[in-house]
DRENDO-1510 file (C-alpha; in Angstrom, 1 decimal, always signed):
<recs>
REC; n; res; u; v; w
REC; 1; UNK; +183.0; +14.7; +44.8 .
REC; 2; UNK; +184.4; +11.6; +42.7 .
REC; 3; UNK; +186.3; +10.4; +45.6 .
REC; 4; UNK; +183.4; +10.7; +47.9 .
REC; 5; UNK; +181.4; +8.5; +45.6 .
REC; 6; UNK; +184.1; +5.7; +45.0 .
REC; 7; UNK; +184.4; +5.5; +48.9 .
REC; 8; UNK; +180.7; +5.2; +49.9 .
REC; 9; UNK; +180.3; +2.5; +46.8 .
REC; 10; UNK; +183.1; +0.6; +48.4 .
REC; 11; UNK; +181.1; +0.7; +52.1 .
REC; 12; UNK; +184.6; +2.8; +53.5 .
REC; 13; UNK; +184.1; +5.4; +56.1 .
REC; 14; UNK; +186.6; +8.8; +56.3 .
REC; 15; UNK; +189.2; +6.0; +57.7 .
REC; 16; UNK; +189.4; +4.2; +54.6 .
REC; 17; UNK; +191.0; +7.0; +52.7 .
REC; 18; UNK; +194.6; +8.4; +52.8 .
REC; 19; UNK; +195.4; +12.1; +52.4 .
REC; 20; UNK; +193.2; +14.3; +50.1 .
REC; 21; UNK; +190.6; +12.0; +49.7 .
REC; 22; UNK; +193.0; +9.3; +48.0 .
REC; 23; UNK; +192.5; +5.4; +48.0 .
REC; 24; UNK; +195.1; +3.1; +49.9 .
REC; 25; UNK; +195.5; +0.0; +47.9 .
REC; 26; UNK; +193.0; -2.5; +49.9 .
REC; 27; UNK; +189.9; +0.1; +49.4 .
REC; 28; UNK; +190.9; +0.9; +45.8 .
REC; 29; UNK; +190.8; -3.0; +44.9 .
REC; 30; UNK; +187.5; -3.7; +46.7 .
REC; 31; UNK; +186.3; -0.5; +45.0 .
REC; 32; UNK; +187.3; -1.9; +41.8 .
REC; 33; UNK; +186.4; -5.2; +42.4 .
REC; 34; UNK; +189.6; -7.6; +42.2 .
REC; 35; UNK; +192.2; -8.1; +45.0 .
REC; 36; UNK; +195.5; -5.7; +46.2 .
REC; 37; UNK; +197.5; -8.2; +44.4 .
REC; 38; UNK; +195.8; -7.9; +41.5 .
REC; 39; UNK; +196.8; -4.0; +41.4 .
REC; 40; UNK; +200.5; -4.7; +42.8 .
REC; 41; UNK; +200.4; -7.1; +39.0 .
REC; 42; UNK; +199.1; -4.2; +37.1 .
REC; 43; UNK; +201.5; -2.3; +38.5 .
REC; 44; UNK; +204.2; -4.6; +37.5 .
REC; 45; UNK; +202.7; -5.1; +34.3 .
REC; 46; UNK; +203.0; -1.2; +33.4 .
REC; 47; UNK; +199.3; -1.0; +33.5 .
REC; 48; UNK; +199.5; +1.9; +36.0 .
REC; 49; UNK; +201.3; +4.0; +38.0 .
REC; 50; UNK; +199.6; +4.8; +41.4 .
REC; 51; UNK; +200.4; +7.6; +43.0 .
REC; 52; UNK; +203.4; +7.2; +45.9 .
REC; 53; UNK; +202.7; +9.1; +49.4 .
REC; 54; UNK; +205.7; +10.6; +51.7 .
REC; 55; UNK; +205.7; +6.9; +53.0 .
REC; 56; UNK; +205.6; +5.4; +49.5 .
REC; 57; UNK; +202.5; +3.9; +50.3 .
REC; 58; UNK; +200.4; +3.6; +47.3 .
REC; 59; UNK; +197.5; +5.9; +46.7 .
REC; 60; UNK; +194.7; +5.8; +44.0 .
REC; 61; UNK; +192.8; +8.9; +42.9 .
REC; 62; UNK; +190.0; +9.2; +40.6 .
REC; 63; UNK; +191.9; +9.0; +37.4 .
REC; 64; UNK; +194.1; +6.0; +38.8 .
REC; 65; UNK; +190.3; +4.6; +39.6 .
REC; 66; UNK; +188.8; +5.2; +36.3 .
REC; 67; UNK; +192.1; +3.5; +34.2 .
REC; 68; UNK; +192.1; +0.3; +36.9 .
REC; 69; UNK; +188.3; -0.2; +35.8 .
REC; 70; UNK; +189.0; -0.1; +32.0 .
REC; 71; UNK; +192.0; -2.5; +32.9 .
REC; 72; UNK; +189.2; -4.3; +34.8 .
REC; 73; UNK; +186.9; -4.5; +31.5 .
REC; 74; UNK; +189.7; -5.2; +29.5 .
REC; 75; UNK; +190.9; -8.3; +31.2 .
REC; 76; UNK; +187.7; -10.1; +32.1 .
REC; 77; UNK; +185.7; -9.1; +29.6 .
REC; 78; UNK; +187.5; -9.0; +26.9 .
REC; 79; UNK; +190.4; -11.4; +28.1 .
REC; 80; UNK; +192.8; -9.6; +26.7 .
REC; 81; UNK; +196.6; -10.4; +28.3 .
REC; 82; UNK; +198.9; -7.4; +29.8 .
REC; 83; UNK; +200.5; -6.8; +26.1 .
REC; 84; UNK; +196.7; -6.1; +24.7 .
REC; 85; UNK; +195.3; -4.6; +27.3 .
REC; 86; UNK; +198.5; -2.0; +26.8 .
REC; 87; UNK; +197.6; -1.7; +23.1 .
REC; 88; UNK; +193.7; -1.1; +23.5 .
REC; 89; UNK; +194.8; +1.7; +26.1 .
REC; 90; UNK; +197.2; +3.2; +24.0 .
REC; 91; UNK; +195.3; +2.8; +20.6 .
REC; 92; UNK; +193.3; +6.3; +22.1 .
REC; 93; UNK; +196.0; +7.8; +23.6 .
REC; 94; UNK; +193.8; +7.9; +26.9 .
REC; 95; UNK; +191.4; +5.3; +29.0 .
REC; 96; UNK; +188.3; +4.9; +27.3 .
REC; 97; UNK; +185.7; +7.1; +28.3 .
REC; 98; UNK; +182.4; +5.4; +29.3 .
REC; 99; UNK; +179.3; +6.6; +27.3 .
REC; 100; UNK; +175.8; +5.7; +26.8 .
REC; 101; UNK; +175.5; +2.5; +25.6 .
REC; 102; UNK; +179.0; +2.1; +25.0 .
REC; 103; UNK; +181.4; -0.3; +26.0 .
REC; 104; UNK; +184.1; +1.5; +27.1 .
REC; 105; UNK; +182.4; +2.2; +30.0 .
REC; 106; UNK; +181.1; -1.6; +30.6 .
REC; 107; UNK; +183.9; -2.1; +33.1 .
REC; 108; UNK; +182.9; +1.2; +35.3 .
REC; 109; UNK; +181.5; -1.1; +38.1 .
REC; 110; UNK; +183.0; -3.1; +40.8 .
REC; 111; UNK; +182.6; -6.5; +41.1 .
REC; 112; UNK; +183.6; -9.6; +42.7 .
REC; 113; UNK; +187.5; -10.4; +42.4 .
REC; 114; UNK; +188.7; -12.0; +39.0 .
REC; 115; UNK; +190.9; -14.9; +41.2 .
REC; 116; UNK; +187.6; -17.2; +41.3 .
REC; 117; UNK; +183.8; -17.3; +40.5 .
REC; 118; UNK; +181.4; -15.2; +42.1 .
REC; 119; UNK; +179.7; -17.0; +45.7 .
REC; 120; UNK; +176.7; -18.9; +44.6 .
REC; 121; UNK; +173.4; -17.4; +45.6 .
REC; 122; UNK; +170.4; -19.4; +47.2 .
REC; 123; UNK; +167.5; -19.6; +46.6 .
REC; 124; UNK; +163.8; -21.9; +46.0 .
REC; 125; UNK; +163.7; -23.8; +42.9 .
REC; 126; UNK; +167.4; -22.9; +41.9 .
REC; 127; UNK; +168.1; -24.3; +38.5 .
REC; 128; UNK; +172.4; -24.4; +37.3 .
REC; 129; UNK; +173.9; -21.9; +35.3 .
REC; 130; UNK; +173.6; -22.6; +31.4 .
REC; 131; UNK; +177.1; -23.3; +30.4 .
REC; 132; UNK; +179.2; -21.4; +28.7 .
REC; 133; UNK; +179.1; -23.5; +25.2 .
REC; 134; UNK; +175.2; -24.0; +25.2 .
REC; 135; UNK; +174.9; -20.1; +25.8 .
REC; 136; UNK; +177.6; -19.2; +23.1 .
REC; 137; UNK; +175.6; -21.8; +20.5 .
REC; 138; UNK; +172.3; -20.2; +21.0 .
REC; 139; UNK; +174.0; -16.5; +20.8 .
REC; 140; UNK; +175.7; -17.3; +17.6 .
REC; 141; UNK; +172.2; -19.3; +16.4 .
REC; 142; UNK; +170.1; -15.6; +17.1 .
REC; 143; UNK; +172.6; -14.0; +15.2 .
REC; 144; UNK; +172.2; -15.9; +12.1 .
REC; 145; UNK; +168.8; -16.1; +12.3 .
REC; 146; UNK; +169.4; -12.4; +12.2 .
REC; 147; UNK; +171.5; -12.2; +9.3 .
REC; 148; UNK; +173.8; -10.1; +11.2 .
REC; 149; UNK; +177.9; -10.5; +11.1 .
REC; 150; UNK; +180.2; -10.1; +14.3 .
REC; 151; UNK; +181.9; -6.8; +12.9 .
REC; 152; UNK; +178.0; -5.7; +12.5 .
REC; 153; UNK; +177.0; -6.6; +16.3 .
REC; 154; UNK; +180.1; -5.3; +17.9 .
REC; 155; UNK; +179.4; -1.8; +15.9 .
REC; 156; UNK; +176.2; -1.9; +17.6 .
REC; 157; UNK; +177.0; -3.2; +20.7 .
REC; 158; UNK; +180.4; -1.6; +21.3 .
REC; 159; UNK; +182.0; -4.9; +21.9 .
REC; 160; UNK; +184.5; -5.7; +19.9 .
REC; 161; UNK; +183.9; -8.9; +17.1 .
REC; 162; UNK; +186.6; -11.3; +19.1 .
REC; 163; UNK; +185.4; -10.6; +22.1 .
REC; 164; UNK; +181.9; -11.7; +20.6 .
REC; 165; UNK; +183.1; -14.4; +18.8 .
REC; 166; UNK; +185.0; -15.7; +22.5 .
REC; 167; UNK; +181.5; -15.5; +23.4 .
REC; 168; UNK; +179.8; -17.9; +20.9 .
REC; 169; UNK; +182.8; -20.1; +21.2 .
REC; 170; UNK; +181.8; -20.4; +25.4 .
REC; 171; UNK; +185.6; -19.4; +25.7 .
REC; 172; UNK; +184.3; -15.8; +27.1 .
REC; 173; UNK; +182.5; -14.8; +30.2 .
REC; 174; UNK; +179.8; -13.0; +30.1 .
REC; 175; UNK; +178.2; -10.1; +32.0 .
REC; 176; UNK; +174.5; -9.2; +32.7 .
REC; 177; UNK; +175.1; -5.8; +31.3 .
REC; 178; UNK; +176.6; -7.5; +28.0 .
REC; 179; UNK; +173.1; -9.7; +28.0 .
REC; 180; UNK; +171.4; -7.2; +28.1 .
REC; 181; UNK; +172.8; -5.4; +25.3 .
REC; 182; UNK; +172.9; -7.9; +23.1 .
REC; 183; UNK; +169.3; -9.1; +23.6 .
REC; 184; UNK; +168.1; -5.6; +22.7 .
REC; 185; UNK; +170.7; -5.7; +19.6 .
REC; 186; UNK; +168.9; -9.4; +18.7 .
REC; 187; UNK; +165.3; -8.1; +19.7 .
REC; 188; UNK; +165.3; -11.4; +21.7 .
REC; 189; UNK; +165.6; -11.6; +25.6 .
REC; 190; UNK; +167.6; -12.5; +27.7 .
REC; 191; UNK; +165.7; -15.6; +29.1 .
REC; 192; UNK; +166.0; -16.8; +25.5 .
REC; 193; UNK; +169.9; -15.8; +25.6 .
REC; 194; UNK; +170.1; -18.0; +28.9 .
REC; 195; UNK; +167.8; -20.8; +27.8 .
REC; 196; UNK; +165.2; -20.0; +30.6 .
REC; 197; UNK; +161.6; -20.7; +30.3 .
REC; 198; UNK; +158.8; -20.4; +32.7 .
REC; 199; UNK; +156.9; -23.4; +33.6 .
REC; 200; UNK; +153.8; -24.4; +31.1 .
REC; 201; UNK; +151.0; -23.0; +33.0 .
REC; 202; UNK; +152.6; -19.7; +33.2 .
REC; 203; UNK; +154.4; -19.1; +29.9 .
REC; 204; UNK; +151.4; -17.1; +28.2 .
REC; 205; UNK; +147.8; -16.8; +27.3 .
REC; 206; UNK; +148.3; -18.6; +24.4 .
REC; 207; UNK; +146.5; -21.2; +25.5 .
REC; 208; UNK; +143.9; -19.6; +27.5 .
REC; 209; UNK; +140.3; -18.9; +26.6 .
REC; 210; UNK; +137.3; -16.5; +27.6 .
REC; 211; UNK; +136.4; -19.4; +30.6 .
REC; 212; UNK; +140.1; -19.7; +31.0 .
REC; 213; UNK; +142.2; -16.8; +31.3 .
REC; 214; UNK; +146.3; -16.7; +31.7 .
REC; 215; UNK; +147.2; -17.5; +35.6 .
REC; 216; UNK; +147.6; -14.6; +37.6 .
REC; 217; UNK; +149.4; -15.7; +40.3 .
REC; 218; UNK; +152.8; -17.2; +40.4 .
REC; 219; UNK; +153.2; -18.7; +43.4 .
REC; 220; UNK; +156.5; -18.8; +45.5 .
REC; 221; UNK; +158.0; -22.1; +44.7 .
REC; 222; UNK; +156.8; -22.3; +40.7 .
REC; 223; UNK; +158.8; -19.2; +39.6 .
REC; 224; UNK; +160.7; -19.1; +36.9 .
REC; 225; UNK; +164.4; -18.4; +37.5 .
REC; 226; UNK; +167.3; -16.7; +34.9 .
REC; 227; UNK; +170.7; -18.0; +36.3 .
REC; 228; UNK; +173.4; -15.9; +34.2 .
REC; 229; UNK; +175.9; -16.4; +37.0 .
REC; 230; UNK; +178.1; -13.9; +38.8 .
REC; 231; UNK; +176.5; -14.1; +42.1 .
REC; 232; UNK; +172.9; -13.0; +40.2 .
REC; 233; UNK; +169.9; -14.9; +40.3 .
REC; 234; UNK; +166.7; -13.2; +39.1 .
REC; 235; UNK; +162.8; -15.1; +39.5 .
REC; 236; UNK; +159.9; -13.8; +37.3 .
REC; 237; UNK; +157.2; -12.3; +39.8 .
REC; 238; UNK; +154.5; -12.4; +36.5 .
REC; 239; UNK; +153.2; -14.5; +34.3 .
REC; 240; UNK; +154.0; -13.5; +30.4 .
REC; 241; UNK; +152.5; -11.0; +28.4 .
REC; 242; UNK; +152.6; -8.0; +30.7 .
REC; 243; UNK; +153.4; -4.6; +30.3 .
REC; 244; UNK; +155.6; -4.4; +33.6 .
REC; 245; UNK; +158.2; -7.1; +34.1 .
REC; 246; UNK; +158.3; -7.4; +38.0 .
REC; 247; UNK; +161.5; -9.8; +39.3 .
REC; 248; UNK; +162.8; -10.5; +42.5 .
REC; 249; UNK; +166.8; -10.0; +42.1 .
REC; 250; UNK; +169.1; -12.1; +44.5 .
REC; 251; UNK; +172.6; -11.0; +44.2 .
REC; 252; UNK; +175.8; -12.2; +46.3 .
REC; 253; UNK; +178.1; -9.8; +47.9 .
REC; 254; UNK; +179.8; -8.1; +45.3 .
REC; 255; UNK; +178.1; -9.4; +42.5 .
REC; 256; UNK; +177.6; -6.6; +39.8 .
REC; 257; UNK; +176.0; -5.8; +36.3 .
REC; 258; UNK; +180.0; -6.1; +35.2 .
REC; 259; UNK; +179.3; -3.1; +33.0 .
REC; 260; UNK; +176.6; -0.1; +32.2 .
REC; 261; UNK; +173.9; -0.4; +29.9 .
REC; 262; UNK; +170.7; +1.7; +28.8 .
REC; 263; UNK; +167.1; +0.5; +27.2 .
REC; 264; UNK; +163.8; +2.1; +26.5 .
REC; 265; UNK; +161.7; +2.3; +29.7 .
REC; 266; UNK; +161.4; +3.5; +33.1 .
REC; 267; UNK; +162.8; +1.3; +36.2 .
REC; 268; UNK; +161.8; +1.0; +40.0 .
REC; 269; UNK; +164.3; -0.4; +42.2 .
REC; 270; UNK; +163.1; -1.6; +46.0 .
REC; 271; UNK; +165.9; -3.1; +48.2 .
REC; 272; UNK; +164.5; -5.6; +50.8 .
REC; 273; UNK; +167.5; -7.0; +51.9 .
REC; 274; UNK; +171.1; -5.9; +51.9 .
REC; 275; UNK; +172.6; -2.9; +50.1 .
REC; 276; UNK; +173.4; -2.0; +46.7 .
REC; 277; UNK; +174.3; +1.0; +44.7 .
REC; 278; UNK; +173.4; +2.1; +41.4 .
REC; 279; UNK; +175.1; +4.3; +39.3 .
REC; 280; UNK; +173.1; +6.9; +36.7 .
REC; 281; UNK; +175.2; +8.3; +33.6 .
REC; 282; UNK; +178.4; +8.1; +36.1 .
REC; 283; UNK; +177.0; +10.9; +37.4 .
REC; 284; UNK; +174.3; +10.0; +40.2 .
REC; 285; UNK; +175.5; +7.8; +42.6 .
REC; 286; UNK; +172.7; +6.2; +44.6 .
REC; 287; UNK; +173.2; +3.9; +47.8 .
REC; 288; UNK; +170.2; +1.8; +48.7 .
REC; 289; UNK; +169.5; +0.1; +52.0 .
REC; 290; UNK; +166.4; -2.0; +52.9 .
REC; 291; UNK; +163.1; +0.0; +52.6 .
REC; 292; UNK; +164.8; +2.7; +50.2 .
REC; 293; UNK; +163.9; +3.1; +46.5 .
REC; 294; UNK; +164.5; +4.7; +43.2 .
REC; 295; UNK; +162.8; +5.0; +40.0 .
REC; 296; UNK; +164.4; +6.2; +36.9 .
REC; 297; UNK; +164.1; +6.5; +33.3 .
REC; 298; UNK; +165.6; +3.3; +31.8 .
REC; 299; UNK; +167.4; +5.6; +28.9 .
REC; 300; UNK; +169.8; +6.8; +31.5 .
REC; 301; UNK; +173.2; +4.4; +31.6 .
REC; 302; UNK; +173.1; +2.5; +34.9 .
REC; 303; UNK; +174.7; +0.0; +36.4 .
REC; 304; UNK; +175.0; -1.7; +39.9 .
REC; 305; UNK; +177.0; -3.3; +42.6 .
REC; 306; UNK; +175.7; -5.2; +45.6 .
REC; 307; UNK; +177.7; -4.2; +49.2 .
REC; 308; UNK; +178.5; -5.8; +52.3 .
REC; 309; UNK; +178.9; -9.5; +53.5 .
REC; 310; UNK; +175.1; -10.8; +52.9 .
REC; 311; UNK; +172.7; -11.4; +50.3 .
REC; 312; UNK; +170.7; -8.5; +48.4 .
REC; 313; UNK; +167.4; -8.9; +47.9 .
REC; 314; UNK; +165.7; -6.5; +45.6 .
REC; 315; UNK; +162.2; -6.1; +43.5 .
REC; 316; UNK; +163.2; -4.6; +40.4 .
REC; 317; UNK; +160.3; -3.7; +38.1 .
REC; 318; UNK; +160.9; -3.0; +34.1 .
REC; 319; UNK; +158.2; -1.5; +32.1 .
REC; 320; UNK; +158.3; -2.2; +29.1 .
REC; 321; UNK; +159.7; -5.9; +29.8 .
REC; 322; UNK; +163.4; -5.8; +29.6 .
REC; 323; UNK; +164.6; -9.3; +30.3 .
</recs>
């Protein structure tokens, strides 16, 4: 059931939920990924109405869960104040409805809480996250090089042209789930997105010869690392071309993909520290502890959330390359 899923993402135990499978307001908000207080606002705000026991204690059930995760997307992602978050709810008449590829459903994930940034994650040869402006210069540079105009990305992105323009302005966040969508719309990468390059030796075989071939091994302390923030940090495993795109992916408790996307491509997921649990089409829910793994085709949407109080560690293969 839907509630059964919400609770194991969220780590809670038959304890953890009120009466008919129902959320109490401290599981709902780690579920979601922002704090109690943060719901008590909504709630305030008009953003939703959860549902009242015979105690009046609050309660969340899965259609409470799906609107606070659009209200989620809406405010960090989009940035949009109480007053537009209202109006994009009611310009459907209903919460968006995730799909594939779509937007709408970007906010489906939990995450860490919106009241600060995500815990830093640690690591060899960390490098600091590209700022905000530096990323929203180069995004706005690929898309001219493109010849493509805000209104024409957000049609094929399913974000919407302010929110893209926030983004080239570094006034936005953004989320690995966005960077990845908009590196396939830009048929560019993310690395390039985030500025990340892998040291000379390693970059490609454009320099090698027939006596000097490309360097197979990449050895633990000469990765290169992608910093997009959030509590992720992922390190290149292989050297450039390939046709499998092997990384190691550090992520800090509750750090998330903020959002669902879908690529060409298979996947294989294997957890060597910590757990995490990935979502298929919102309709496979998948917890992973250390030593489990999962494969799946890269066309289904998916999207991800680290649990507990540690570190995840994960290898996370891409064939073709996806980052």
């Amino acid at each position: 059931m839907v509630e059964e899923s919400i609770a194991r993402a969220a780590g809670l135990d038959g304890a953890g939920r009120g009466a008919a499978g129902l959320l109490r307001i401290a599981d709902a908000a780690r579920a979601v990924g922002v704090s109690p207080s943060a719901l008590r606002l909504w709630e305030r705000q008009g953003l939703v109405v959860p549902i009242r026991n015979g105690g009046r204690e609050r309660r969340y059930g899965p259609d409470e869960m799906t609107r606070l995760r659009c209200i989620r997307r809406l405010r960090v992602e989009e940035g949009l104040n109480a007053p537009g978050i209202r109006r994009a709810l009611g310009e459907t008449g209903a919460v968006p409805v995730a799909g594939p590829g779509g937007d709408s459903g970007s906010g489906l994930g939990a995450g860490p809480s919106t009241a600060g940034p995500a815990a830093p994650v640690s690591g060899r040869g960390s490098v600091p996250e590209s700022p905000a402006g530096e990323v929203g210069a180069r995004l706005r540079s690929i898309r001219n090089a493109a010849g493509l105009s805000l209104r024409e990305v957000g049609a094929r992105t399913g974000l919407s042209a302010s929110f893209l323009s926030g983004l080239e302005r570094g006034t936005s966040g953004v989320s690995l789930a966005t960077l990845i969508r908009l590196a396939g719309t830009y048929g560019t990468s993310v690395a390039t997105i985030l500025g990340s390059e892998a040291p000379a030796d390693a970059r490609s075989d454009e320099a090698a010869t027939a006596d000097s071939p490309p360097p197979r091994v990449v050895r633990a302390d000469a990765r290169s690392v992608m910093d997009p923030g959030r509590g992720i940090r992922i390190e290149e495993l292989a050297t450039r071309p390939a046709r499998l795109q092997p990384h190691l992916v550090v992520l800090a408790p509750g750090a998330t993909s903020d959002g669902a996307y879908d690529h060409a491509g298979e996947e294989f997921i294997f957890v060597l520290a910590g757990r995490l649990v990935v979502w298929l089409d919102e309709r496979e829910c998948h917890e992973l502890a250390p030593g489990d793994a999962l494969t799946f085709p890269s066309s289904l949407s998916h999207r991800f959330v680290a649990l507990g109080r540690d570190e995840t560690h994960v290898l996370w293969v891409n064939t073709p390359p996806t980052l």
